[in-house]
C-alpha positions as CSV (number, residue, x, y, z in Angstrom):
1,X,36.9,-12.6,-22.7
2,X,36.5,-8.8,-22.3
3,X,36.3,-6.8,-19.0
4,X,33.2,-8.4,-17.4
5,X,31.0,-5.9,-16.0
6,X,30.8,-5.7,-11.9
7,X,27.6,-8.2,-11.0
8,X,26.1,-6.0,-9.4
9,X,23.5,-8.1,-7.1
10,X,25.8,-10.5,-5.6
11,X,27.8,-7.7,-4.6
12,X,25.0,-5.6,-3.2
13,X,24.1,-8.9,-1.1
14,X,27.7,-9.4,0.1
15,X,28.6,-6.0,0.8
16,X,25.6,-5.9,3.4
17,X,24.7,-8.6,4.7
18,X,25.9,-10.6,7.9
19,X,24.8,-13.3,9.9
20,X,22.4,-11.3,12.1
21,X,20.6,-9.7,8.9
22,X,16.8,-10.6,7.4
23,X,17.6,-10.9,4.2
24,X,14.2,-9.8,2.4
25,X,15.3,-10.1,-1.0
26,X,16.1,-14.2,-0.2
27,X,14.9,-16.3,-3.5
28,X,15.3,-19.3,-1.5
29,X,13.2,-20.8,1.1
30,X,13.6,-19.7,4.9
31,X,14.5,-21.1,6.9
32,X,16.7,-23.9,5.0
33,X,16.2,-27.0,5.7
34,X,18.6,-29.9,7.3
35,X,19.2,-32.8,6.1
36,X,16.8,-34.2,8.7
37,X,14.2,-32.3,7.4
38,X,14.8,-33.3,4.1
39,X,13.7,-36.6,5.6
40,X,10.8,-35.6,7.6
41,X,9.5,-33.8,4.6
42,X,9.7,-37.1,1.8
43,X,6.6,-39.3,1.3
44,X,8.8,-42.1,2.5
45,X,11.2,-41.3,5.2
46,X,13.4,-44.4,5.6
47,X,13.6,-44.5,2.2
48,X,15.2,-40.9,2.1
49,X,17.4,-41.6,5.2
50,X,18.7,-44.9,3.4
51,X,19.5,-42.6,0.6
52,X,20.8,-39.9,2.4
53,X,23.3,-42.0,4.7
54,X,26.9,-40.9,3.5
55,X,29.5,-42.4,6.2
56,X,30.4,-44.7,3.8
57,X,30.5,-42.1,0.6
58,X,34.0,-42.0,-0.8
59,X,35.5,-38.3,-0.6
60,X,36.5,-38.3,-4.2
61,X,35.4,-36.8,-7.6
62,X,31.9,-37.4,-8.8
63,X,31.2,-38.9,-12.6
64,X,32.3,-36.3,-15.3
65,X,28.8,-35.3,-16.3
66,X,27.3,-36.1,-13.1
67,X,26.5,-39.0,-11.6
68,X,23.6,-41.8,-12.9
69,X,21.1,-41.2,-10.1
70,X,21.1,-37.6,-10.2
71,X,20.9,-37.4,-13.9
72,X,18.1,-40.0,-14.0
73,X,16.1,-38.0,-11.3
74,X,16.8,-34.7,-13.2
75,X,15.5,-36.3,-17.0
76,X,12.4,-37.6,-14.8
77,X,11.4,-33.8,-14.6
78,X,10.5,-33.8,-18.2
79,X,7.5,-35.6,-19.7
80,X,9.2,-35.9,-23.5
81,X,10.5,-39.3,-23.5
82,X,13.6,-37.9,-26.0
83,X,14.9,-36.5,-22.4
84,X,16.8,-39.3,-21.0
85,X,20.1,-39.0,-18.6
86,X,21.8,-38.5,-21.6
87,X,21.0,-35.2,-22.3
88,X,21.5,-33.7,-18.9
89,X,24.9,-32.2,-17.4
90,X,25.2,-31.3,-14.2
91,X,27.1,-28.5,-12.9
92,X,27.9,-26.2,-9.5
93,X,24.7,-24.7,-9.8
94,X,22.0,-22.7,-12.2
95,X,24.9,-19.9,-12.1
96,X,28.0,-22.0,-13.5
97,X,25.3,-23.7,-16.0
98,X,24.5,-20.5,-17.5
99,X,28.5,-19.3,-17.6
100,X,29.1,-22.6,-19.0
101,X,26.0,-22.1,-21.8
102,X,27.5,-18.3,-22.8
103,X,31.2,-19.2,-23.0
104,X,30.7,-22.4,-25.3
105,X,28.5,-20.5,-27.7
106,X,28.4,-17.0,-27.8
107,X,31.6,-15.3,-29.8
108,X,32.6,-11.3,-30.9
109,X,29.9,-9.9,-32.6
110,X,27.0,-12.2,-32.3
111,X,23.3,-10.9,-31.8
112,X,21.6,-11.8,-28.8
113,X,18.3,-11.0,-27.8
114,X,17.7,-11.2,-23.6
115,X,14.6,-10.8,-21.8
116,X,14.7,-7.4,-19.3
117,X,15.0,-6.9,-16.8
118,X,16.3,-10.0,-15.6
119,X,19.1,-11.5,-13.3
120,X,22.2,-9.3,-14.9
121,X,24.0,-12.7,-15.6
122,X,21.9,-13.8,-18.5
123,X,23.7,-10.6,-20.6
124,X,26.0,-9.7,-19.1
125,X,28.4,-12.6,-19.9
126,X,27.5,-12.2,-23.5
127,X,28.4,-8.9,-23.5
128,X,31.9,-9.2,-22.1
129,X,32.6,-12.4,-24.8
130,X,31.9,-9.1,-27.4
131,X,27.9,-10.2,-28.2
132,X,25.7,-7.2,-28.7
133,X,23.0,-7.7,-27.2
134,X,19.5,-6.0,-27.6
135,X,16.6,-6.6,-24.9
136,X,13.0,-7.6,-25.1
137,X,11.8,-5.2,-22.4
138,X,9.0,-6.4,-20.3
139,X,5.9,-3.8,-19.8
140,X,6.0,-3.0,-16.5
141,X,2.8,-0.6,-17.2
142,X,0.7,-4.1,-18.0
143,X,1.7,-6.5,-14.8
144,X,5.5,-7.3,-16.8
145,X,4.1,-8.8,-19.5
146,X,5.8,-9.9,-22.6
147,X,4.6,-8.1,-26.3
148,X,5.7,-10.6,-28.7
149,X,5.7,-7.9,-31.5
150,X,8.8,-6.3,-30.0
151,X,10.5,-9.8,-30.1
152,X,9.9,-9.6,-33.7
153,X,11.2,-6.2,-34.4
154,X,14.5,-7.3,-32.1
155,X,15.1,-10.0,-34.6
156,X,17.9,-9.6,-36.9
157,X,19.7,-11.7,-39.9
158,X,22.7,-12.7,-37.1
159,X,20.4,-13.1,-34.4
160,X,22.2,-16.3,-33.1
161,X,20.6,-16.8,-29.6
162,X,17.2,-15.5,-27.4
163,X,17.8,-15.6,-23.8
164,X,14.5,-16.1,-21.2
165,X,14.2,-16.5,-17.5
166,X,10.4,-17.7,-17.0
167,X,9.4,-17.3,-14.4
168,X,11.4,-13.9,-14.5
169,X,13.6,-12.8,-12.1
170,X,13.3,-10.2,-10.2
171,X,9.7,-9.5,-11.3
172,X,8.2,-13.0,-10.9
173,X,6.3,-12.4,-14.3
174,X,6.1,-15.4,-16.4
175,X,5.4,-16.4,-20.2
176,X,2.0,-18.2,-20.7
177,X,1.9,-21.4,-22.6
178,X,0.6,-19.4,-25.8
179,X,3.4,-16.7,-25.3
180,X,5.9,-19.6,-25.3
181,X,5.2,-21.5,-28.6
182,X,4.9,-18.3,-30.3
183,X,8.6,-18.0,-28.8
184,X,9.6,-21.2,-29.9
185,X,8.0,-20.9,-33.2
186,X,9.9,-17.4,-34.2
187,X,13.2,-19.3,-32.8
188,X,12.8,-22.8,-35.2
189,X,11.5,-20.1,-38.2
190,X,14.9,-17.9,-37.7
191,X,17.1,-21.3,-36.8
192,X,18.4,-19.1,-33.7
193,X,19.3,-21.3,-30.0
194,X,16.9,-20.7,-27.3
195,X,18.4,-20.6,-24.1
196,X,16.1,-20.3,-21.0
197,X,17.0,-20.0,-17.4
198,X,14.0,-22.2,-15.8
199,X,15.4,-22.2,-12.2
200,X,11.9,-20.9,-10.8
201,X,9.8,-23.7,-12.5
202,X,7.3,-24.9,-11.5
203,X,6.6,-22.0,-8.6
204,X,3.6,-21.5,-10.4
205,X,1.5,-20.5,-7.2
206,X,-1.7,-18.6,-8.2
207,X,-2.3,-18.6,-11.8
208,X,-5.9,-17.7,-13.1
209,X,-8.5,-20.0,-13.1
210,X,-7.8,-22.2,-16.0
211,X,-5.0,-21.6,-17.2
212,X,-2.5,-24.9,-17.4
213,X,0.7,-24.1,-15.7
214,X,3.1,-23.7,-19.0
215,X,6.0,-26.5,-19.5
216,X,9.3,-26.4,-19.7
217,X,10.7,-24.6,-23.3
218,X,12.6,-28.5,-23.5
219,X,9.3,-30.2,-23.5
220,X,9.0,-28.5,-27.2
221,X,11.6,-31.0,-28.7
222,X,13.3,-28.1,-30.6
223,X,17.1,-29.7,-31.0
224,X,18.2,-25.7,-30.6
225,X,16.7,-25.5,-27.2
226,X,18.6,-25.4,-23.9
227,X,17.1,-25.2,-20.1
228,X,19.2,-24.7,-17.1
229,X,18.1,-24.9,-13.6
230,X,19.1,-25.9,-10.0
231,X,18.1,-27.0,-6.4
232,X,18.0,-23.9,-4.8
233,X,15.3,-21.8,-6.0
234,X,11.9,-23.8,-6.4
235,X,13.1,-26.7,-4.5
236,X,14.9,-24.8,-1.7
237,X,18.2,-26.3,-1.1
238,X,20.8,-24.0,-2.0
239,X,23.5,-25.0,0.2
240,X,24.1,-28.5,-2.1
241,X,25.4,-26.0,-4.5
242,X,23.7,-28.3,-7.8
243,X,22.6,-27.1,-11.4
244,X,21.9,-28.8,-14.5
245,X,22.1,-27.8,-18.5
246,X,19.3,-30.2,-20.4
247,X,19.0,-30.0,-24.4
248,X,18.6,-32.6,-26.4
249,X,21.7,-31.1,-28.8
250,X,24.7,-33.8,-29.0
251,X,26.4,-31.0,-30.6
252,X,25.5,-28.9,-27.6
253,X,26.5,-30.9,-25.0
254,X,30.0,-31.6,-26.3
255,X,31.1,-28.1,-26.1
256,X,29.6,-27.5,-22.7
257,X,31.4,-30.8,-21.7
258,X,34.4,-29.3,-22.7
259,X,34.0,-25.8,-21.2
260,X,32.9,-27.6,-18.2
261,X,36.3,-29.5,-18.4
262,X,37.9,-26.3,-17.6
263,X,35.6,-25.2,-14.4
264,X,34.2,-27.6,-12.6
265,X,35.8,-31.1,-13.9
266,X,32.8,-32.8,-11.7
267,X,30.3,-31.7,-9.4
268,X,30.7,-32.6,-5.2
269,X,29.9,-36.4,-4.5
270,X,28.1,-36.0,-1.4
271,X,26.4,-32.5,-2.7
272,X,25.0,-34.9,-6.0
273,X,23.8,-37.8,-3.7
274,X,21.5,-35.0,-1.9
275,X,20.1,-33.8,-5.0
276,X,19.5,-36.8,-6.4
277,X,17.0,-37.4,-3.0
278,X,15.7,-34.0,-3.1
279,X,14.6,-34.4,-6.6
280,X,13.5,-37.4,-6.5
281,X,9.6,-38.7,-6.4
282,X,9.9,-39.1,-2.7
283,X,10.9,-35.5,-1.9
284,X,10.6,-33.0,-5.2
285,X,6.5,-32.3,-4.6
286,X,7.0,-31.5,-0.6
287,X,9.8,-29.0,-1.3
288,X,7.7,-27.1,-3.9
289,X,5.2,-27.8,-1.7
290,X,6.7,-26.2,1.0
291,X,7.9,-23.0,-0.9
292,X,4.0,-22.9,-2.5
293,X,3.2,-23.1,1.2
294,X,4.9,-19.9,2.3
295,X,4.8,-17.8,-1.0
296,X,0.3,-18.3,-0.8
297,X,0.7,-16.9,2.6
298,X,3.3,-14.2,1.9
299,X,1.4,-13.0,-0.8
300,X,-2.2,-13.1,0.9
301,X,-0.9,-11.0,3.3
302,X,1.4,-8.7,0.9
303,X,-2.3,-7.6,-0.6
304,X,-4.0,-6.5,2.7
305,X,-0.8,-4.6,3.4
306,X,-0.2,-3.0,0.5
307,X,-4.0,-1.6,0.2
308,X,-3.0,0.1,4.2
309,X,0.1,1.4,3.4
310,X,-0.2,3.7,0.0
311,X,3.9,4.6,-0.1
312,X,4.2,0.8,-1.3
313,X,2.6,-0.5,-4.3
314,X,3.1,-3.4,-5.9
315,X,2.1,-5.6,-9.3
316,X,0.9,-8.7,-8.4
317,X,2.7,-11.9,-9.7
318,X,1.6,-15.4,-10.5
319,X,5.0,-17.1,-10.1
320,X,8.5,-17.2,-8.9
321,X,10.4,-16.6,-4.8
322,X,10.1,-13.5,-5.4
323,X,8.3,-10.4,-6.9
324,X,9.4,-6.3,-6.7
325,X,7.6,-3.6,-5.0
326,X,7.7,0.2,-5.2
327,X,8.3,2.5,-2.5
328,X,7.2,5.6,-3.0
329,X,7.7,9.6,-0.6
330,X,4.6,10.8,1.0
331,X,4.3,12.9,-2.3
332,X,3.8,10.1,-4.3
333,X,7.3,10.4,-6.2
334,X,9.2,6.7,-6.3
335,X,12.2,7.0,-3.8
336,X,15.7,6.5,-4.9
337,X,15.8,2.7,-4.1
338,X,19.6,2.5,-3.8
339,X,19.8,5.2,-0.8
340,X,16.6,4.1,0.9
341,X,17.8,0.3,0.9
342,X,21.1,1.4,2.3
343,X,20.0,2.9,4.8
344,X,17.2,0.8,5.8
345,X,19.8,-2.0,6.2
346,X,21.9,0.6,8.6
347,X,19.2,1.2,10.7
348,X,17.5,-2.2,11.1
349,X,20.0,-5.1,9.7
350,X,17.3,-6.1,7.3
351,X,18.4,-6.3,3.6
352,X,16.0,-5.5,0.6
353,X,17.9,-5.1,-3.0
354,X,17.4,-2.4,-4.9
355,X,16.4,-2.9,-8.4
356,X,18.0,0.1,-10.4
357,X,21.4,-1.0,-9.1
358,X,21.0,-4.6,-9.0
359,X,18.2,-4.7,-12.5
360,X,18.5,-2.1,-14.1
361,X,20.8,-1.6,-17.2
362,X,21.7,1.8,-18.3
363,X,19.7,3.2,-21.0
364,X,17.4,0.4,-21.1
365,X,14.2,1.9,-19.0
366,X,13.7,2.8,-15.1
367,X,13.7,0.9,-12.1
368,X,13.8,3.7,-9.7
369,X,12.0,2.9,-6.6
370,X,11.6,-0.9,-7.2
371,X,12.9,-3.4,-4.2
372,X,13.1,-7.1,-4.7
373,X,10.9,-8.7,-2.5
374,X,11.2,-12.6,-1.5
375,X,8.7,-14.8,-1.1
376,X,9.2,-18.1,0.5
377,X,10.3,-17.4,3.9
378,X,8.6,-18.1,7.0
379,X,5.6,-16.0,7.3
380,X,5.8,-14.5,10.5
381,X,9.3,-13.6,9.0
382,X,8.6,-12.0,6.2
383,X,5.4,-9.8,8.3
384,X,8.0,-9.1,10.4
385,X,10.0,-7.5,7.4
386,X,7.3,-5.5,5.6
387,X,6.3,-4.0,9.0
388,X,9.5,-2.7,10.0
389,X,9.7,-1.4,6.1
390,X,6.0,0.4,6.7
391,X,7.6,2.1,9.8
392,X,10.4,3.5,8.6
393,X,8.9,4.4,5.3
394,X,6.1,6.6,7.3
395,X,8.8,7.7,9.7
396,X,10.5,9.5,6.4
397,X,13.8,8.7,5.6
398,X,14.2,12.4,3.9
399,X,15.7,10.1,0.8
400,X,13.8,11.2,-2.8
């Protein structure tokens, strides 16, 4: 591997944040949930606390490619009965799944084409394995949207892989059910792997009337497709630390068994038995529930406020934790995001993270002013955020 550019988020988040701190960037539901809650939240609590009792767990490793239940409970996500346990590996979250994806199949000098902006993972992995990688911006001008024109025109002979995140991170944009077989169609035409980071399906929480809430890209049945995804976005349980890689490629999924061999050698016992509950049909629809719950209410009130406070504006999303904003100086200018967020946190302890350091790649269009935003904490939480942002914006920070 080549020098691997700094990742630039994660190091934003623990540069500046502490214990005390109100993370407002969070992707994951606030406050987390115990294990206890986990079984006052299933349809079927004794059943979940049966599950969930671990005194007599043996502290050793898990199964290779992770253990029965989970698997099972993980291929019961998909409708297409070709997605069986078989085709699922777990891994130490979305983020190891998606290193383990890159380093088994991308090599010096392939083409890849990546979504942008997006979490800086997704490319920049590729690029330090010697990929070239070209992006398929987003329009921010046209609520993120996706132009599948300029997909076409980023297709090349070598293309070897197209990289997605739907719903998108950070802008909580998604690709409708149209924009996605014309996706998958260009892919099976070219023969090139489709690789898409699903970790925010299904927080689908106000799409417009009538339209179906798009699948999963692994529903398609395309052999070259691959889907990662976790616990801790959507589902809101982070702290198990669980991920998955599905594709219905044997081929596939014995080179990410062996580059898995080398990282992880099997996911935590006890962390597996807890997703395997949490994903399960007792306790999967209350968590989404529960992040649905809070993101409706976040973003009811995110509309009212915006409309009062004219230094923020923002592009309203249909899916995802988490969405960006734009903060803008009394004279309408965006601000420099980086040394308003830096010093918002100094004064107050409460974290945002700024998009053109955390989102934006160099060359590749500007994020100046843009803040992620998360969606799924408590509301009283997050009004307590966006007030305390209101103030000090109208304050003035002097930052331009």
């Amino acid at each position: 591997m080549y020098r691997i550019k700094q990742f630039e988020l994660n190091t934003w988040i623990d540069t500046h944040e502490n214990h005390e701190t109100l993370d407002m960037s969070t992707t994951v539901s606030s406050p987390p949930l115990s294990i206890d809650g986990l079984v006052d939240l299933s349809t079927d609590p004794e059943a979940t606390r049966r599950a969930l009792s671990l005194n007599s767990v043996p502290l050793t490793y898990g199964e290779p490619n992770g253990s029965d239940s989970l698997q099972h409970s993980i291929a019961s996500l998909y409708t297409n009965s070709k997605v069986t346990s078989e085709c699922i590996i777990t891994t130490s979250g979305a983020v190891a799944a998606n290193h383990i994806v890159f380093s088994a199949l991308i090599r010096p000098g392939d083409h890849i084409i990546c979504v942008y902006p997006v979490y800086e993972q997704l490319y920049k992995i590729s690029q330090a394995l010697g990929a070239e990688v070209t992006f398929w911006k987003l329009d921010q001008d046209n609520g993120w949207s996706a132009n599948m024109h300029h997909l076409h025109q980023a297709i090349r002979e070598d293309t070897k892989m197209i990289v997605l995140c739907s719903p998108n991170n950070p802008t909580g944009a998604y690709l409708s059910s149209t924009v996605q077989n014309s996706v998958l169609e260009l892919a099976k035409a070219h023969d090139i792997i489709l690789m898409a980071d699903e970790v925010f399906r299904p927080m689908f929480h106000s799409l417009p009337n009538g339209e179906m809430e798009p699948v999963s890209f692994l529903e398609s049945g395309y052999e070259k497709c691959i889907v990662t995804s976790s616990c801790s976005k959507s589902y809101g349980v982070p702290g198990i630390r669980v991920g998955w890689i599905a594709t219905l490629s044997n081929d596939f999924l014995s080179r990410f068994t062996q580059i898995r061999n080398y990282t992880t050698i099997s996911v935590g016992l006890i962390d597996e038995i807890i997703a395997a509950e949490a994903l399960s049909s007792r306790c999967r629809q209350p968590l989404i529930q529960r992040s649905l719950d809070f993101a409706k209410a976040n973003l009811t009130f995110l509309a009212e406020f915006v409309a009062k406070h004219p230094q923020i504006t923002w592009t309203p999303t249909r899916a995802s934790t988490s969405t960006l904003i734009r903060l803008h100086s009394k004279d309408g200018s965006p601000l420099n995001d980086h040394d308003f967020a830096l010093e918002f946190v100094k004064a107050n302890n409460i974290l945002f993270c700024p998009a053109s350091l955390c989102f934006e790649e160099y060359g590749q269009g500007c994020l100046q002013g843009y803040v992620r935003l998360g969606i799924v904490m408590h509301p009283e939480t997050f009004r307590h955020g966006m007030e305390k942002l209101a103030e000090f914006l109208e304050a003035g920070s002097g930052l331009q």
